[in-house]
C-alpha positions in Angstrom: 11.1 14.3 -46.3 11.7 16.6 -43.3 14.3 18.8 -42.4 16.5 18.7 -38.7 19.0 19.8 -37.4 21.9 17.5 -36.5 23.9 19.4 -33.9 22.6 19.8 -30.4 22.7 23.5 -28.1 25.5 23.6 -25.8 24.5 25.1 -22.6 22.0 24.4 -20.1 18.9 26.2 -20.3 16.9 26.5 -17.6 14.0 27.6 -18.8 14.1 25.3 -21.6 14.4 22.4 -18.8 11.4 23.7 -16.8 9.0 24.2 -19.4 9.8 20.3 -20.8 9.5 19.4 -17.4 6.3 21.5 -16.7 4.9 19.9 -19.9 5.7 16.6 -18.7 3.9 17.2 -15.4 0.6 18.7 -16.9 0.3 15.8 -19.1 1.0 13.1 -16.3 -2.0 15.4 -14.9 -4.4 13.7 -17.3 -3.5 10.3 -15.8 -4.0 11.5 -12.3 -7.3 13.5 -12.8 -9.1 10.2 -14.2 -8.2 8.1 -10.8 -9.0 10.9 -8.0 -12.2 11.9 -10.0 -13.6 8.0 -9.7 -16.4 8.8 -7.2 -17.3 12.4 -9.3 -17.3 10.0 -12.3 -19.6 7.5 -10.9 -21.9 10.2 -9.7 -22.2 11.7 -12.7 -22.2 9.2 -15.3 -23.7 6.3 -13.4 -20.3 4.5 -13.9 -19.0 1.4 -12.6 -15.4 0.8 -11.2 -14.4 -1.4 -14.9 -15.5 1.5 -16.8 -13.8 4.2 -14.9 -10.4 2.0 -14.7 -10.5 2.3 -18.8 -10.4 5.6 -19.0 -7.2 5.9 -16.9 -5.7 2.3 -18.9 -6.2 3.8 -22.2 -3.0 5.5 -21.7 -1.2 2.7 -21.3 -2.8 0.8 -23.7 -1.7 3.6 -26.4 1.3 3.9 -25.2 2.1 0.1 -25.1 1.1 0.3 -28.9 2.5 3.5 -30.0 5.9 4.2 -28.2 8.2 3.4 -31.1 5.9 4.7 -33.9 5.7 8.3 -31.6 9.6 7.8 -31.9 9.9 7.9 -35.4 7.8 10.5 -35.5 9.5 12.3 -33.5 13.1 12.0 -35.3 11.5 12.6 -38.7 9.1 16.0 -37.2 11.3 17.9 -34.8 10.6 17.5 -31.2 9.6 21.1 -30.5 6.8 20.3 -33.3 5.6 16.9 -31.7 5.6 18.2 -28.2 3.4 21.5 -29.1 1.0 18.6 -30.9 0.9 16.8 -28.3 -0.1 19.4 -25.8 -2.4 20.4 -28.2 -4.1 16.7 -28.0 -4.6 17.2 -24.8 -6.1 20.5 -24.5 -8.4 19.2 -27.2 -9.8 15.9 -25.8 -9.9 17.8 -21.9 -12.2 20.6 -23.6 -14.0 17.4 -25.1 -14.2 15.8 -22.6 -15.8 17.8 -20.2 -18.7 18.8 -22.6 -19.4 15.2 -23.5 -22.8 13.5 -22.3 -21.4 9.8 -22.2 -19.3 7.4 -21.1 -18.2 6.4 -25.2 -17.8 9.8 -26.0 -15.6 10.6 -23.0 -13.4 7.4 -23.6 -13.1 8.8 -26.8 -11.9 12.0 -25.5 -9.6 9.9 -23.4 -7.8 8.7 -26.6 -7.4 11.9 -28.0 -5.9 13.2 -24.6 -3.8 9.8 -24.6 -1.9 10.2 -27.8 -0.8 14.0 -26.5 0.5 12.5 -23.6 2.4 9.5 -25.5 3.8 12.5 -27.4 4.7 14.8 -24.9 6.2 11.8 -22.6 8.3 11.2 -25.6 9.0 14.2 -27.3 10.2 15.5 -23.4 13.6 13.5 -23.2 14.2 13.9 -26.9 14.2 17.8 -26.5 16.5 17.5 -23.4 19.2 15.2 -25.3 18.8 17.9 -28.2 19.4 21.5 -26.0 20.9 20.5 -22.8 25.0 19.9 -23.1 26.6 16.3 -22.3 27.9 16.8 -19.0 24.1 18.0 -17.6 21.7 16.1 -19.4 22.0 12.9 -16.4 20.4 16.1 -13.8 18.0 17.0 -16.6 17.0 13.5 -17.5 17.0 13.6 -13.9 14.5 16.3 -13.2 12.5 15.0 -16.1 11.8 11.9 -14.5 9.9 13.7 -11.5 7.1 14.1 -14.1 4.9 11.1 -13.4 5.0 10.8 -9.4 4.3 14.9 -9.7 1.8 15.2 -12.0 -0.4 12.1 -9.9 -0.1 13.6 -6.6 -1.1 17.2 -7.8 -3.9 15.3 -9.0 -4.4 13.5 -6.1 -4.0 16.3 -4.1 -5.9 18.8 -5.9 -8.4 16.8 -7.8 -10.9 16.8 -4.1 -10.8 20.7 -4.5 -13.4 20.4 -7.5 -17.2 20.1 -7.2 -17.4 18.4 -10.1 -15.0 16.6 -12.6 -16.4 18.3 -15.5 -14.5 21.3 -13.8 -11.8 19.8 -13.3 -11.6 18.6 -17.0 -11.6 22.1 -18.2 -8.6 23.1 -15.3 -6.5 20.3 -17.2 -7.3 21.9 -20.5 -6.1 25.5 -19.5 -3.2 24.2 -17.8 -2.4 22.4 -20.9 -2.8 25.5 -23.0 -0.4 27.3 -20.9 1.9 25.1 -21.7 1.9 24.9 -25.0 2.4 28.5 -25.2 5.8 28.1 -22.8 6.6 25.5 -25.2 6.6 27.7 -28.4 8.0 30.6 -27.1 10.7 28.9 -24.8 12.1 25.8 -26.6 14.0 26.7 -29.7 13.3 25.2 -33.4 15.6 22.8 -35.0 17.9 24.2 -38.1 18.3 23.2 -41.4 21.6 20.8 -41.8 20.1 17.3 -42.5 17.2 15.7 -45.1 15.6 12.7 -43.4 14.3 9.7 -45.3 11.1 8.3 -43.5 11.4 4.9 -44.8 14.8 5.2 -43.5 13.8 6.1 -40.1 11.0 2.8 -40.3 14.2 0.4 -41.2 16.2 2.2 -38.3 13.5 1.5 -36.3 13.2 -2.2 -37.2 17.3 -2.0 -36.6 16.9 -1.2 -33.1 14.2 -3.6 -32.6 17.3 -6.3 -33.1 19.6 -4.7 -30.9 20.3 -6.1 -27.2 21.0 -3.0 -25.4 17.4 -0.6 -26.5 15.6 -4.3 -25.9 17.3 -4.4 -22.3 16.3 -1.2 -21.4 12.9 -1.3 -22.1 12.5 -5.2 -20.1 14.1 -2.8 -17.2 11.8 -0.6 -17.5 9.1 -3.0 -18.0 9.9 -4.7 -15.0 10.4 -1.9 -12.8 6.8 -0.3 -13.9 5.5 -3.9 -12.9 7.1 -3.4 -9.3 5.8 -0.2 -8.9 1.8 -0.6 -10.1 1.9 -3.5 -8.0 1.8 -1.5 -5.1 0.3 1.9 -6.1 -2.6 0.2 -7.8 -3.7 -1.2 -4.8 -2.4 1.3 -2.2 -5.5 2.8 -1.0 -7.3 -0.4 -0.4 -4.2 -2.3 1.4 -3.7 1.1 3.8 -7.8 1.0 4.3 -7.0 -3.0 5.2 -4.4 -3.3 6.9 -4.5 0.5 8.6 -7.7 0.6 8.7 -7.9 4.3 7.7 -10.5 6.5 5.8 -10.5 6.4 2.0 -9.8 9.8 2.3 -6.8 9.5 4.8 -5.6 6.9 2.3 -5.9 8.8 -0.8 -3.3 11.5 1.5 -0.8 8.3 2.2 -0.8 7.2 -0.9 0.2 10.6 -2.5 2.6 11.2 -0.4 4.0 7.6 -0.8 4.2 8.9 -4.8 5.5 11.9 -4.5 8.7 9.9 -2.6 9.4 8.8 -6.1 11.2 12.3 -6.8 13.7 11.8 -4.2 14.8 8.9 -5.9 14.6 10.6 -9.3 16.5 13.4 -8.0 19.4 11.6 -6.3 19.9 9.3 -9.7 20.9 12.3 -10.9 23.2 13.4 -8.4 24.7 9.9 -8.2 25.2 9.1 -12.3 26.9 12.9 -12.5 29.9 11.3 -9.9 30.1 8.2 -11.6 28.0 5.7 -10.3 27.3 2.6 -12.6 24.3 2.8 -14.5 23.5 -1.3 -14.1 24.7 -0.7 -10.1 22.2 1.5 -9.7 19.0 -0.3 -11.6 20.5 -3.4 -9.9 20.5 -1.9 -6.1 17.3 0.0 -6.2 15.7 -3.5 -7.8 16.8 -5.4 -4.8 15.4 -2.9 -2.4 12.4 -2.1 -3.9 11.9 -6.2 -3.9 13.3 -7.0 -0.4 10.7 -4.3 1.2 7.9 -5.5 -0.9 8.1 -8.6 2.1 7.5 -6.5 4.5 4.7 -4.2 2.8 2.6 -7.3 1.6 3.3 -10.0 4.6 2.0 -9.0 7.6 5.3 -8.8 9.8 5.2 -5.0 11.0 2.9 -2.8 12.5 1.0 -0.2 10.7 4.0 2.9 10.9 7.0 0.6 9.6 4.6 -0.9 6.9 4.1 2.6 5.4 7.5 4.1 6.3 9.0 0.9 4.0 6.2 2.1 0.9 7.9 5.2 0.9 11.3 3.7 0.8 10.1 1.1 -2.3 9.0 4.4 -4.0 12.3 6.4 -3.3 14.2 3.8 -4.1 13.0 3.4 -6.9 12.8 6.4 -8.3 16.4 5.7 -9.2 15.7 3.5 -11.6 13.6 5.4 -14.4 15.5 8.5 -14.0 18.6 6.2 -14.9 16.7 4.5 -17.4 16.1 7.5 -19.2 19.4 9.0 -19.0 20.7 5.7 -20.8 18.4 5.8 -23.9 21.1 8.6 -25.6 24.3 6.6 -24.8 22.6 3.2 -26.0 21.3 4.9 -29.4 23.7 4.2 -32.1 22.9 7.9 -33.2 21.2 10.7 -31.4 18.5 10.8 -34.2 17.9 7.6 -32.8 17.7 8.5 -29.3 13.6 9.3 -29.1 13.5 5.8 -30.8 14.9 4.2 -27.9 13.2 6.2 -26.0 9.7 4.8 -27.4 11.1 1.9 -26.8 11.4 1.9 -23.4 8.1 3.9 -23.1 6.6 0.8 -24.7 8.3 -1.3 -21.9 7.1 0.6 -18.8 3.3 0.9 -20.2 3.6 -3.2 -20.9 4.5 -3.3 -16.8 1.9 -0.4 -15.9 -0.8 -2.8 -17.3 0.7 -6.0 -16.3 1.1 -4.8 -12.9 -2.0 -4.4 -11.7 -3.4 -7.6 -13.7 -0.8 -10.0 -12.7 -0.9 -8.6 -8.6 -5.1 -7.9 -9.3 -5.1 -12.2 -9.7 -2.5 -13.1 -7.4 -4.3 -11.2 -4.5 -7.6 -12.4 -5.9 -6.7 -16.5 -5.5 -3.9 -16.3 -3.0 -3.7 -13.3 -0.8 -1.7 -10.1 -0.2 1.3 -12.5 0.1 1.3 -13.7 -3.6 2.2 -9.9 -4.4 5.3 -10.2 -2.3 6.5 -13.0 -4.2 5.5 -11.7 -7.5 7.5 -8.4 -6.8 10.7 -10.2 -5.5 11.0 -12.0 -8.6 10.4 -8.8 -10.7 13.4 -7.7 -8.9 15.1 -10.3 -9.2 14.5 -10.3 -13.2 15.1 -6.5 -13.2 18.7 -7.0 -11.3 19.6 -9.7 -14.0 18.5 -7.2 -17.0 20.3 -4.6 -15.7 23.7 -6.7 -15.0 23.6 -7.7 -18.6 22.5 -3.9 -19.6 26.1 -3.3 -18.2 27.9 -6.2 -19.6 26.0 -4.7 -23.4 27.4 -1.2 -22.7 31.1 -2.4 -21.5 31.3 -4.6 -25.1 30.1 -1.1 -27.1 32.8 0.7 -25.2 29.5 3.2 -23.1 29.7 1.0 -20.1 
């Protein structure tokens, strides 16, 4: 049994806001640091390409596993508690991790470092739905979303400033202490109104497991994570192909291609706070991010235009996870629920973030860059259907 409080804050806090979103960033960090530090990690530990693509999947993996369990967690623990434990994760398996003499013991580390950021990635949003008022939390669910794309191109950005990765191992680990602090002294505790059954939260769990709309929202996000590791897996390597460009140069493009993200995230925001239709949006930015998949992966356009329509794939879609998120608290029957729903739909988006890069690894493999054209239009075409019947769900519950 665990005590929460039942009744949200009512105004906007800033500060609260930044140091979710802050926390959200240094833990997308630890994703990051594991890609740009390949060659460091090779160097060092004699590893090969499969071994160093494991310890940035583990994430994934965990949090393909874990996303609802981390959400019933969550509503029985308190946020504010799971977030500062998560943080905590990290700091613990960076500090490990960068004193460890092999590869097992680092992937281990890796572990550790993924459950803090399964818990921080859905601990975030539940803080936000608890402390931010009704009429703000689509600009904070907003701002939240920036997390991911931020965190990776810091680390793309900043990871080549290190001599070694061990360094940049312990960097993570401070920055992740930091955090944690904000946390505790910023976001405010839960109060005392409401006893919470556990096995009650399981069968609540199971509950939302049957319903249409949480289920929808995670094959959105799903699909939309598919369409987006399709690309930025293979980035690099198509700008070095078809660009011909340094691996270096590349690493710059593709960073910047990521960071592009945010304006979407940002504008989903500005567009769901005037009234723009959830399922209109998901559906639009599905369509685009499909159509210009064509012209990234078929060799129609010259080098400029092919990179100029990446960054419109990833702006684009940025709208879509910022609007997925926002929708997790009006789909919840309750917002106990919410973080739930939210694991939920963290579930779906790992189940795409490994499928991705997979499906398009094979298709490129036997067919060509042209087999990961198709493959992405019909993930936006499947992601435009989910998200019409996502609306046609929250029009029947009277939330459309």
């Amino acid at each position: 049994m665990v005590v929460i409080s039942s009744q949200p804050n009512q105004a906007m806090r800033l500060t609260v806001v930044g140091a979710v979103v802050g926390s959200g960033i240094v833990a997308s960090l630890q994703v990051g640091k594991a890609a740009i530090a390949a060659p460091m990690l090779q160097a060092g530990l004699g590893l090969d390409l499969g071994a160093v693509g494991w310890l940035a999947g583990i994430f994934a993996l965990l949090g393909l596993l874990g996303g609802i369990p981390a959400g019933v967690v969550i509503a029985g623990a308190g946020d504010r508690r799971i977030m500062i434990v998560g943080l905590f994760a990290i700091l613990l398996g960076a500090s490990l991790g960068a004193v460890v003499p092999s590869y097992p013991l680092l992937l281990a580390s890796r572990v550790v470092e993924g459950l803090g950021f399964l818990l921080v990635t859905v601990a975030g949003p539940a803080i936000l739905q608890r402390v931010v008022a009704a009429p703000h939390r689509d600009i904070a669910f907003a701002l939240w979303s920036c997390f991911m794309p931020a965190g990776i191109a810091i680390a793309m950005l900043a990871g080549p400033l290190f001599a070694d990765w061990r360094t940049l191992w312990w960097c993570s680990a401070g920055i992740a202490a930091v955090a944690m602090i904000l946390i505790s002294v910023l976001v405010p505790g839960v109060g005392a109104s409401k006893v919470i059954s556990w096995r009650g939260l399981g069968a609540d769990a199971l509950e939302i497991l049957r319903e249409r709309g949480p289920v929808l929202l995670a094959a959105c996000f799903a699909l939309y994570s598919l369409m987006f590791f399709a690309l930025f897996s293979f980035l690099p390597v198509l700008l070095m192909q078809r660009m011909g460009v340094a691996h270096g140069v590349a690493g710059l493009l593709s960073a910047v291609a990521t960071a592009a993200n945010i304006i979407g995230n940002l504008a989903a925001g500005y567009l769901l706070a005037r009234g723009v239709g959830r399922p209109v949006l998901i559906a639009v930015a599905s369509s685009v991010m499909g159509i210009s998949a064509l012209g990234i992966f078929l060799p129609v356009f010259a080098d400029t235009p092919t990179f100029l329509l990446c960054l419109l794939f990833s702006a684009v879609g940025g709208l879509i996870p910022a609007t997925l998120l926002s929708s997790a608290s009006v789909i919840a029957p309750s917002a106990m629920l919410a973080p739930m729903v939210i694991g939920l739909s963290m579930q779906g988006s790992n189940l795409g973030q490994i499928a991705g890069p997979v499906v398009i690894g094979e298709a490129i493999d036997a067919f060509g860059w042209s087999a990961a054209a198709v493959a992405v239009l019909l993930a936006a075409i499947l992601a435009s259907l989910a998200a019409l019947a996502l609306g046609k769900n929250l029009a029947r519950n009277g939330k459309g």
